[in-house]
N, C-alpha and C positions, 0 to 999 in steps of 0.2 A: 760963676764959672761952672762949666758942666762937670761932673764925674761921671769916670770911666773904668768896670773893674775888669780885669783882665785876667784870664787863669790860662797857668801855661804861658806866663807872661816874659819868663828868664829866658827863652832861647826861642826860635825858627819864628814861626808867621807870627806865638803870641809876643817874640819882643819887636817885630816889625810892627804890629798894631800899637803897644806901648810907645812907641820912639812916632808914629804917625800922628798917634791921639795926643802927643806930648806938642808935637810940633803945633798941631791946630789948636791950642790951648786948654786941653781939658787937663785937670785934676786927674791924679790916678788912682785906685786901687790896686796894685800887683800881685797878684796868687803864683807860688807855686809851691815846690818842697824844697830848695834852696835858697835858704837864708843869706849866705854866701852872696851869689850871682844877685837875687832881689835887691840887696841892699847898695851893690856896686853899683846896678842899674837906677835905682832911685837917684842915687845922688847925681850921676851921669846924666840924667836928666832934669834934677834940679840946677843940676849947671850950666847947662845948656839952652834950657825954654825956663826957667824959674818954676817948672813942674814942682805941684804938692805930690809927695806922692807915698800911700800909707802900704805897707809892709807887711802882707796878710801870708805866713807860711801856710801852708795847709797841705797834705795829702787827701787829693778828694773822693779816693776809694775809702779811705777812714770813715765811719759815720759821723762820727762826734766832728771831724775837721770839715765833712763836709754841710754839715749845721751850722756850724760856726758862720762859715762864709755865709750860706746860704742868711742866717742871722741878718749879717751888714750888709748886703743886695737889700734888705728888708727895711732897714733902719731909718725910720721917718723922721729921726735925727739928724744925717747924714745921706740926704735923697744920692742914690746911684743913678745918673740918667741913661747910659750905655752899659750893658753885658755883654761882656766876647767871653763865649764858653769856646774856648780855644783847647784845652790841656788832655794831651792823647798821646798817641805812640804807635807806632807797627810790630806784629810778629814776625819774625823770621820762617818759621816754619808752618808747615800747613796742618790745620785742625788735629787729624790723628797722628799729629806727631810731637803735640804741644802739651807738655801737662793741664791736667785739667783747669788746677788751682791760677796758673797762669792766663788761663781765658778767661777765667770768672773774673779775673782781677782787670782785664783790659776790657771783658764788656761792662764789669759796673763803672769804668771810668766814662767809657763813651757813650753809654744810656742813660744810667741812675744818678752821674753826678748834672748830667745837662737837662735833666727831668726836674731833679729837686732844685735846680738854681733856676730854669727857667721859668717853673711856677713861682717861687720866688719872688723874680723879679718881673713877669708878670702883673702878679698881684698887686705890687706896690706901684708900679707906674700906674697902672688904670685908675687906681685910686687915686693920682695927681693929673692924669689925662694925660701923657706924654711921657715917651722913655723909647727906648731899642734893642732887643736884643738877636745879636749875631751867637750861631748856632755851626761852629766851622767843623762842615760835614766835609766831604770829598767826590770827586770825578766817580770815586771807585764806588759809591753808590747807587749806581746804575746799571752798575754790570754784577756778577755772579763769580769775586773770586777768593771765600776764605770768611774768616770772621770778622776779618778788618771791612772789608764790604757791607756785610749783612750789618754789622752795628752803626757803619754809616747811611746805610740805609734808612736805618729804624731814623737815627738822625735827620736825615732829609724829609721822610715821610713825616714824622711828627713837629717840624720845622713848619710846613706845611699847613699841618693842622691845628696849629698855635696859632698862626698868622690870620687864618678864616674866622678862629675864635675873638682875636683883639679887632677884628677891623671894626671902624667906624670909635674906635676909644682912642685914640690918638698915640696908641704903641703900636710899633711893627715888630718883625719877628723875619730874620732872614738868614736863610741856608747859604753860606757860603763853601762852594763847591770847588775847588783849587784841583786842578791835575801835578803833575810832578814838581816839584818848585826847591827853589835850592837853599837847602834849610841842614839843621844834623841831624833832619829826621832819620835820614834813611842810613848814614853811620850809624846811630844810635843803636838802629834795628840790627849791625852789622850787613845792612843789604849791599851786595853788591850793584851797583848801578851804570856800572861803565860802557855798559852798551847803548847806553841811548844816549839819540844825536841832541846835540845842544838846543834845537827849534823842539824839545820838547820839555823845554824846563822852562816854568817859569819864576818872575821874581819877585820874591818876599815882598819889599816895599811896596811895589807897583802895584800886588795884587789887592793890596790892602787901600791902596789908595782907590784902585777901582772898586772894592767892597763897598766902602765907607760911601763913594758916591751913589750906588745903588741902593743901600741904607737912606740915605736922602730922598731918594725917590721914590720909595718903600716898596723896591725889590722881594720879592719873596723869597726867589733863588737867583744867585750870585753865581756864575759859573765864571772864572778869569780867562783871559785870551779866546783870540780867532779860532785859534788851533783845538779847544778843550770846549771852548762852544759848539761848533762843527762838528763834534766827536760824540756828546752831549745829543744833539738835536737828529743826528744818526741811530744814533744808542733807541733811544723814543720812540724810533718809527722802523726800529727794526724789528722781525716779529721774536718774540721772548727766547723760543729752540735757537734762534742761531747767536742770541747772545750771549747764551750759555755755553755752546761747543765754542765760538771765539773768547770768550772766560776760561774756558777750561784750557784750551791752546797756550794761552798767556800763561799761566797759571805753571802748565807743563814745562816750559822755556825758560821761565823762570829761573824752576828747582834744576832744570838740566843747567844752569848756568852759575851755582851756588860752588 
């Protein structure tokens, strides 16, 4: 039976993948920093699909916890066949208004921990010829607004260039790009969100469902729905000045609406 390790696995897209990958039969590994929620969620789904499923706490801005993991992604005892570096977060506030210590700490989550687990895990599937790993970037890496952007950027871009390096070894490597989707993401951040129309959320499950089959196909980038494709394939071919003054628009709207 395959495993599947999951970070960010206790709430929004990473417990929509755990409850997806539970359904399809894999084994899990589950990462987050609540032991609490991790461990309700294991059993809930060894109840459910008879999911194994192992209990890995970890804060993956820590070095040591993010070794650890990075350790059992490696473990040719215990082959991992699927990594979803899922575990991230939004700021509330814009760049010069965020203490500094608090950016450092959200871009080693969204660079350094999805760098040092995707070599990782990398590594070790090539050397069995077969494995997957999901890299869940975002929409907002396309456009120009904030640090939350640029780190999904770097995300996507090096998603990218993972994937040109595995080919022909029988691992893929795929950016999963999600627009708005109804998650506690954006509580979490305290973001207000109420003004956007419902045709611009998408849904957890579903998106995950259409990830995993792109993953199948060995999709590179994963972008979910009509609506966020369209947006996506616009963004591409628009020339780079005007997507930064409509970044910057958004951007303003925003904070006028906090």
């Amino acid at each position: 039976m395959a495993t599947a390790l999951v970070t960010g696995a206790s709430s929004g897209i990473g417990l929509a993948f755990a409850r997806e990958l539970a359904r399809r039969g894999h084994d899990l590994v589950l990462v987050a920093r609540t032991e609490e929620r991790l461990r309700a969620l294991a059993a809930d789904l060894g109840d459910r699909h008879g999911t194994r499923c192992e209990v890995l706490v970890a804060d993956l801005v820590d070095r040591d916890d993010l070794h650890r993991v990075a350790d059992r992604v490696s473990d040719p005892q215990a082959p991992v066949d699927l990594v979803v570096n899922n575990a991230g977060y939004g700021l509330r506030t814009d760049f010069l208004r965020t203490p500094v210590e608090q950016e450092e700490h959200h871009l080693l989550l969204h660079t350094r921990a999805v760098l040092v687990l995707s070599q990782a895990a990398a590594l070790a599937m090539r050397a069995r010829g077969c494995g997957a790993i999901v890299n869940v970037s975002s929409v907002a890496s396309f456009v120009s607004m904030g640090t939350y952007s640029a780190a999904k950027a770097w995300c996507t871009t090096f998603t990218e260039g993972l994937a040109a390096e595995l080919a022909g070894t029988g691992v893929t490597a795929t950016a999963l790009c999600p627009g708005f989707t109804h998650t506690e993401f954006h509580e979490r951040a305290a973001m207000n969100m109420s003004h956007l129309p419902e045709a611009a959320w998408l849904d957890a499950d579903r998106l995950v469902r259409d990830c995993l089959d792109d993953v199948a196909r060995g999709a590179v980038v994963s972008v979910p729905g009509p609506l966020y494709k369209g947006l996506v394939g616009v963004v591409q071919l628009a020339p780079r000045g005007l997507v930064r003054r409509v970044s910057a628009q958004l951007a303003h709207g925003r904070r006028t609406r906090r």
